[in-house]
C-alpha positions in Angstrom: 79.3 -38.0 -89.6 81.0 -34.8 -91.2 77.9 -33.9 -92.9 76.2 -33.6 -89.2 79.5 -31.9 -87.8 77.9 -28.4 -87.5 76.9 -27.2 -84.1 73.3 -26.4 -84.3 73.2 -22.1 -83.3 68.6 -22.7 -83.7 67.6 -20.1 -81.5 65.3 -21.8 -78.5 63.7 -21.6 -75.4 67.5 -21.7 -73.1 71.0 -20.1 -74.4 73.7 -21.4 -72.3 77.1 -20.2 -72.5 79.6 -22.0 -75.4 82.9 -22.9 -75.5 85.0 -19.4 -76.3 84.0 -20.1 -80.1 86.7 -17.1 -80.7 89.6 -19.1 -79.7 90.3 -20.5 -83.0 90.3 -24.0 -84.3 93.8 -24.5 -83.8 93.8 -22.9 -80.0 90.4 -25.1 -79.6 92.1 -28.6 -80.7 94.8 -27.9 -78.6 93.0 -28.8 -75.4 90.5 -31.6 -75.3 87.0 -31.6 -75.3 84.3 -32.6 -72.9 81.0 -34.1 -74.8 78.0 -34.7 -73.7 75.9 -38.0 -75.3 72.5 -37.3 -75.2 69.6 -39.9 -75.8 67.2 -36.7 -76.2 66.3 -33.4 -75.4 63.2 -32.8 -76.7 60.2 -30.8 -74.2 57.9 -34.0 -74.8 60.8 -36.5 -73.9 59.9 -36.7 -70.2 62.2 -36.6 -67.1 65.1 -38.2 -68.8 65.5 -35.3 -71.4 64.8 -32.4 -68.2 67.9 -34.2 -66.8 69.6 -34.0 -70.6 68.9 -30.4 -70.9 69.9 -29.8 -67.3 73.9 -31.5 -68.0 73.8 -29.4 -71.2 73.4 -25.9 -69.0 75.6 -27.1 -66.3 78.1 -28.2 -68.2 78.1 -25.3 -70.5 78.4 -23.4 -67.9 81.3 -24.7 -65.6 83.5 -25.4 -69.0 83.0 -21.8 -70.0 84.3 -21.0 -66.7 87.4 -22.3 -66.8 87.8 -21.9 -70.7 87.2 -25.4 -72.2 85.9 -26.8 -75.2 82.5 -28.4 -75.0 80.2 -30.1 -77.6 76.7 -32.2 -77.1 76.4 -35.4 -79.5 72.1 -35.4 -80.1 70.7 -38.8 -80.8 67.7 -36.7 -81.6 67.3 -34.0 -84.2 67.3 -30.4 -84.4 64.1 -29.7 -84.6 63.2 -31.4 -81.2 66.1 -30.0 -79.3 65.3 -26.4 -77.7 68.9 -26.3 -76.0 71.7 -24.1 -78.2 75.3 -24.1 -78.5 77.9 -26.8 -80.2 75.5 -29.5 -80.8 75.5 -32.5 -83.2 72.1 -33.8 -83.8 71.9 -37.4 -85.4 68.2 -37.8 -86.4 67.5 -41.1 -83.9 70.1 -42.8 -85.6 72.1 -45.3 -83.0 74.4 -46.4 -85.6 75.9 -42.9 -86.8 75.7 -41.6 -82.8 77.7 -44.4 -81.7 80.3 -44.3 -84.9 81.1 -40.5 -84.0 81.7 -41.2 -80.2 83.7 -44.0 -81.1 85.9 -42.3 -83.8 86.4 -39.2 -81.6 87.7 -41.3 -78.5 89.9 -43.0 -81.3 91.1 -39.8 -82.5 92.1 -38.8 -78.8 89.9 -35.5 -79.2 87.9 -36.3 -75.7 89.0 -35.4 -72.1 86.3 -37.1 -70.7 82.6 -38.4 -72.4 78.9 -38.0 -69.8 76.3 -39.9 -70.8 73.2 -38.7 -69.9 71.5 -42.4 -70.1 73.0 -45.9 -69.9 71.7 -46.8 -73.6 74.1 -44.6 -75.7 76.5 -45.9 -72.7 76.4 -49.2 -74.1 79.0 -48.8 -77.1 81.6 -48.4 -74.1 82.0 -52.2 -73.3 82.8 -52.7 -76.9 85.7 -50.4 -76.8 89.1 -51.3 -76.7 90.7 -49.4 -73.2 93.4 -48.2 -75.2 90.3 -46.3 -77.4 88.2 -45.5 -74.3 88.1 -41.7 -72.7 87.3 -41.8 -69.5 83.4 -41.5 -69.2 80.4 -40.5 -66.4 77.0 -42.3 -66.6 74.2 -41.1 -65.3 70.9 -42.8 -64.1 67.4 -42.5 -63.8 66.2 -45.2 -62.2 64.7 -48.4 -63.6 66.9 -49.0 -66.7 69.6 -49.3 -64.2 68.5 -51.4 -61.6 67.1 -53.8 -64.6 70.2 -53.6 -66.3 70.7 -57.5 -67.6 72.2 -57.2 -70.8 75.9 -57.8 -71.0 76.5 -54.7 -72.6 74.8 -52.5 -69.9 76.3 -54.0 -67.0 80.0 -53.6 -68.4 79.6 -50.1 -69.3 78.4 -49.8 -65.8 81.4 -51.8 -64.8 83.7 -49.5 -66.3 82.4 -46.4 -66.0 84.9 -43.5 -64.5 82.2 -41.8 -62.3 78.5 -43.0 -62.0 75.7 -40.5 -60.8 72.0 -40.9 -60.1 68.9 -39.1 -59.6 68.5 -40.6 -56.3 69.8 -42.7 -52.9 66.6 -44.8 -53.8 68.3 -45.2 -57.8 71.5 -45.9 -56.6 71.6 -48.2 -53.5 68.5 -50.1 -55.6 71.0 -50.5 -58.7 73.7 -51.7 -56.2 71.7 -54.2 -54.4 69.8 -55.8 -57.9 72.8 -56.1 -59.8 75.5 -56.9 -56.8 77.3 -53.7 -58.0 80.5 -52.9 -55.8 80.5 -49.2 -57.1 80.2 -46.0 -55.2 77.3 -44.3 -56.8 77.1 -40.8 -56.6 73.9 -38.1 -56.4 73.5 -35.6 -58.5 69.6 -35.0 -58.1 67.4 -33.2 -60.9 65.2 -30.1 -60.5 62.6 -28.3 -62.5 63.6 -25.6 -65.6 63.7 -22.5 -64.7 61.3 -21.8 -68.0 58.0 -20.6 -69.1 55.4 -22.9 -68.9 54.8 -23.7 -72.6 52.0 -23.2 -74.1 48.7 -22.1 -73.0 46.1 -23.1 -70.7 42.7 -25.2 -71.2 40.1 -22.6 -69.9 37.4 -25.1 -71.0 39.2 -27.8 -69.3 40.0 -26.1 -66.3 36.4 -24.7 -66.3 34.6 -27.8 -66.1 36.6 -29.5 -63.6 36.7 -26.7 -60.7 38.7 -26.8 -57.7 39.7 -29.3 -54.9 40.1 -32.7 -57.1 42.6 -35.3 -56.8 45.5 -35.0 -59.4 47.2 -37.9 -61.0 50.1 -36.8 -63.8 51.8 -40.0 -65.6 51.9 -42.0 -68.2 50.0 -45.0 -68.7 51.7 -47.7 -70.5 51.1 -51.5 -69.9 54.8 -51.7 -69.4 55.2 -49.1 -66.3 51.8 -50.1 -64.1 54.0 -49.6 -60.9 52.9 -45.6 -60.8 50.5 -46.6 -59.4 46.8 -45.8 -61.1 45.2 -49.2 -60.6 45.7 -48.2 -56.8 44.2 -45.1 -56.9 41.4 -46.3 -58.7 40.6 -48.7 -56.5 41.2 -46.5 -53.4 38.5 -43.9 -55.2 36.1 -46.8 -54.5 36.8 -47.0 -51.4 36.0 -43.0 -50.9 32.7 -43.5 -52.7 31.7 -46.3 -51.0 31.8 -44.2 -47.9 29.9 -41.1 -49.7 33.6 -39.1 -49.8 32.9 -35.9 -52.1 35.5 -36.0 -54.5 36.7 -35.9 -58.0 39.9 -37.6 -59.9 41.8 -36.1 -62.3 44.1 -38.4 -64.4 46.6 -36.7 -66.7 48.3 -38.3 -69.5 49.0 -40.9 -72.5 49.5 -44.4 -73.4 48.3 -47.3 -74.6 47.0 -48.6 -71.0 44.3 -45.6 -71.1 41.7 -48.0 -72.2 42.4 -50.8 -69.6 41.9 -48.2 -66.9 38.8 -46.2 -68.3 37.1 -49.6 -68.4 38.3 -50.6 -65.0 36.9 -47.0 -63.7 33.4 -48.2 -64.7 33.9 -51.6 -63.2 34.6 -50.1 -59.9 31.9 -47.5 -60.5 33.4 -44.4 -59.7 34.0 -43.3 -64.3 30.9 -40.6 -63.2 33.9 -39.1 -60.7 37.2 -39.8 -62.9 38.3 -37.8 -66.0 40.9 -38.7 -68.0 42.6 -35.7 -69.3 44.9 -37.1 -72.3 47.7 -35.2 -72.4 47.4 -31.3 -71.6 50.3 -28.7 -72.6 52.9 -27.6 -69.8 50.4 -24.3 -68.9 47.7 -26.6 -68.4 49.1 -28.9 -65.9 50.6 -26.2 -63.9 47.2 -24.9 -63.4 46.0 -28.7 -62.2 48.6 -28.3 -59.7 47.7 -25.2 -58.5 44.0 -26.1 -58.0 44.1 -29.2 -56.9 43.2 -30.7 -53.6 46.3 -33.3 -53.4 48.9 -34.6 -56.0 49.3 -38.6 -55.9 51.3 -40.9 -57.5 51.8 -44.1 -55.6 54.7 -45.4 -57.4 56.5 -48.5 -56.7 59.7 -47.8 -58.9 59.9 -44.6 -59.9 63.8 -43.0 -59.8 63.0 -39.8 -58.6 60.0 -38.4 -59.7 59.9 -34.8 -60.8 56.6 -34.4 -61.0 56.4 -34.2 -57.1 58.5 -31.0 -57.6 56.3 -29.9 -59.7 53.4 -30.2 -57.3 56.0 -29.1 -54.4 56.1 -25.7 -56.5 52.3 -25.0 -56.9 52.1 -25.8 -53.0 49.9 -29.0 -53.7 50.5 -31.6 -50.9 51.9 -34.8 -52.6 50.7 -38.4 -51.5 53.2 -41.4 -52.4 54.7 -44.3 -50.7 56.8 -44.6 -48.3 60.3 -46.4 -48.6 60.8 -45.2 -52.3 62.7 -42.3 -53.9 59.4 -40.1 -53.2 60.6 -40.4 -49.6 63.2 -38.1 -50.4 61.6 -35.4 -51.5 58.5 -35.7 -49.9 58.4 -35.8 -45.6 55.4 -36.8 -43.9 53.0 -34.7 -42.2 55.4 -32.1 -43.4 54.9 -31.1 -47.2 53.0 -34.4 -47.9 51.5 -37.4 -46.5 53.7 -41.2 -47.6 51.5 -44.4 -47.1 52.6 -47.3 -45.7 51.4 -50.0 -48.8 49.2 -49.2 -51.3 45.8 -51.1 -49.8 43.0 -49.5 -51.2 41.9 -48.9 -47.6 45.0 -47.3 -46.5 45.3 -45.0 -49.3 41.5 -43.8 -49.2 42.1 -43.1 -45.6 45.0 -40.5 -46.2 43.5 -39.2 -48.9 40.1 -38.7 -47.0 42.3 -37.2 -44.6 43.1 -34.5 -46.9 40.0 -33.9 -48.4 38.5 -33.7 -45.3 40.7 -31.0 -43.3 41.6 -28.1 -46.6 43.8 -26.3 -43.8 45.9 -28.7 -42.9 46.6 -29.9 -46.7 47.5 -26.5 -47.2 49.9 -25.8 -44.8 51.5 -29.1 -46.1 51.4 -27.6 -49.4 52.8 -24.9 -48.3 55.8 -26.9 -46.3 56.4 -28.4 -50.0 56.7 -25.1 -51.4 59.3 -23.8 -48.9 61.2 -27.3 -49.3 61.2 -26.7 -53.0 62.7 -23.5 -52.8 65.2 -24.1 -50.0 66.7 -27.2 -51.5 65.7 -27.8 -55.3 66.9 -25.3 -57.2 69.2 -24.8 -60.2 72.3 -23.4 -58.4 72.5 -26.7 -56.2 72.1 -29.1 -59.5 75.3 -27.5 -60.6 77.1 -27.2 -57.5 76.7 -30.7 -57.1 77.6 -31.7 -60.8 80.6 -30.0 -60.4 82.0 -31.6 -57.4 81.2 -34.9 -59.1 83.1 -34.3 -62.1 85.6 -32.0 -60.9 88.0 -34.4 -62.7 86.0 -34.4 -65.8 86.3 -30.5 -65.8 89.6 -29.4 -65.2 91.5 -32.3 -67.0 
């Protein structure tokens, strides 16, 4: 672990404030730190490393406040993280990761650990409580509600402070794993960043305006987004001579599957599957399209809505899920009741159908977006959470 010790000063896309690095190593040592466990951090490691690289900001910030020590411990490497400051990177390796949490709890150094996913979390039940800092875990949504390893349910167990991304997250986690714990909210937003890199003009060239936009991935193990739905809900709009165009954006290894099921429902002449675009690409999508929709069953939270919230595109998703509380019907976005093909092709006929009205409700998501999604109450929140975290 020594040999990884260094805090990683790579210049990158955010600087966030540090830890007085003036103080001294002996001034430093004499009050505890906080650390922050990070699965990842990387721009390509989905909404789990936005809310990663979020905790690093805000905690960055509110220790330099009041003058405390703070470090991140990196499963992944430096090259992948664009967040600066006192950071440990560990090259995806568990074993090390876990060996330096446990040996700095050990070596009473911690006033308090946050992890920002219940995997790394894990090496907690194994602890003995005389070695064990108090610690926060946070949650995204299905890896805690699914939670059926000993190991997982412990650490949730014991856990000082638990946060999620959602109401839907939590009171689902509570109610699958008969978990008497107060759960509390601390939800995402989106970067306050560049879009990276640059966009398609060919791409965006040869698919116009006024589509349907899908953005997720596509793996055989997370069907509940929802694409079989839409897909089959696209029939339904051709079969009644409905104008309109898909646009699926994304990877995984259930591409295939779906391509082929396209052609079987004949509509492949009106769906194109993207792959995956950069950042600057799908913001453009977002701006051009006619609706975004993602008719998730499971999803925690769901930042992509935000994103289409922020481009004023009127979001379709279903209702009694964590979309529901981002997303208010006939307000910035229309929620379905189930995902039958018929119901869904209605709203989404409905949209295609009447352009003012879906703007207006993209406009409602807009203004929601700025009014309540924003940086400043991400922190806010994360410090009244851990308000005993921080000023231990």
């Amino acid at each position: 672990m020594g040999g990884d010790a260094q805090p990683s000063r790579r210049p990158g896309v955010f600087s966030y404030p540090e830890a007085k690095r003036g103080q001294g190593v002996r001034k430093l040592n004499a009050r505890r730190t906080l650390v922050l466990v990070s699965q990842g951090l990387g721009l390509d490691g989905g909404g789990t490393a936005v809310v990663g690289r979020l905790l690093v900001r805000g905690l960055s910030e509110l220790c330099a406040a009041r003058g405390r020590p703070f470090t991140v411990l990196h499963l992944g490497s430096r090259a992948d993280c664009p967040c600066t400051g006192d950071i440990v990177h560990f090259r995806g390796s568990q074993l090390r990761l876990g060996w330096e949490v446990a040996a700095r709890q050990a070596r009473r150094e911690v006033s308090g650990i946050v992890f920002d996913h219940l995997g790394p979390a894990r090496l907690q039940a194994l602890l003995p409580g005389s070695f064990r800092s108090r610690f926060a875990v946070y949650l995204h949504g299905i890896e805690a509600w699914q939670a059926r390893s000993w190991q997982r349910l412990r650490a949730l167990r014991l856990a000082n402070v638990l946060l999620a991304n959602s109401h839907y997250t939590a009171g689902r986690t509570q109610r699958e794993l008969e978990l008497e714990r107060h759960v509390e909210i601390v939800s995402p937003v989106l970067e306050e960043r560049p879009a990276e890199g640059t966009a398609d003009g060919a791409l965006l060239g040869a698919l116009g305006e006024r589509f349907l936009l899908m953005v997720g991935r596509m793996a055989a193990s997370e069907r509940y987004k929802g694409h079989d739905e839409l897909l089959e809900a696209m029939a339904e709009l051709r079969g009644e001579a409905t104008p309109v165009k898909l646009v699926v954006v994304g990877g995984g290894d259930d591409i295939a599957r779906l391509r082929t099921k396209a052609v079987s429902l004949g509509v492949s002449d009106a769906v194109t599957f993207t792959g995956f675009v950069s950042e600057a690409t799908k913001q453009a999508l977002f701006e051009r399209a006619a609706a975004f929709v993602m008719p998730s069953r499971d999803e925690g939270f769901g930042l992509v809505y935000l994103e289409a919230m922020r481009a004023g595109c009127p979001c379709v998703a279903l209702a009694n899920t964590a979309a529901a509380e981002l997303i208010t019907d006939n307000e910035t976005g229309l929620l379905v009741p189930d995902l039958g093909r018929a119901v869904l092709g209605k709203a989404l006929r409905t949209l295609l159908d009447e352009p003012e009205w879906a703007k207006r409700l993209g406009e409602g998501g807009r203004l929601r977006w700025r009014q309540r999604h924003q940086y400043p109450a991400f922190r806010d929140a994360l410090e009244e959470r851990l308000t005993g975290f921080l000023d231990a």
